[in-house]
Steps between C-alpha positions, in 0.01 A plus 500: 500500500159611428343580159260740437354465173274653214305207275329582148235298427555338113124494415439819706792693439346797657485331840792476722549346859738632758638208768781448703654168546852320597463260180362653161534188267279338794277809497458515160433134449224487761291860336480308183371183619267712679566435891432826557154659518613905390677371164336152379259735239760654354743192437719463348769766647854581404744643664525889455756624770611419822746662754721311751527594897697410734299679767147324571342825639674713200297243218205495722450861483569523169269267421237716668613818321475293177147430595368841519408732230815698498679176501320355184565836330889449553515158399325552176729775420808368635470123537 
């Protein structure tokens, strides 16, 4: 399966991050120890939503989508 998934920052709860992974307790764990470079500011993160594939490509693209300003817009109002 992949994961792709929408984090909240706790100190910064107006900044979110949009990944995709194959673990997300792994994921999670290593954007608030601060292994990776677009998230350490904002740290500590939570969890906000995340959506299972079982298609790579399928989470891959929506990944993308989720990445661009129409995406953003949907997942604020739906996610």
């Amino acid at each position: 399966m992949k994961y792709v998934y929408i984090l909240q920052s706790i100190e910064f709860p107006e900044k979110f991050y949009t990944g995709l992974t194959n673990d997300i307790e792994r994921r999670l764990i290593e954007h608030n120890q601060g292994k990776t470079v677009h998230t350490n500011k904002y740290a500590p993160w939570k969890l906000k939503t995340y959506i299972a594939f079982d298609d790579e490509q399928q989470a891959f693209e929506f990944e993308r989508y989720l990445k661009t300003s129409s995406g953003r817009a949907f997942s604020i109002k739906r996610l």
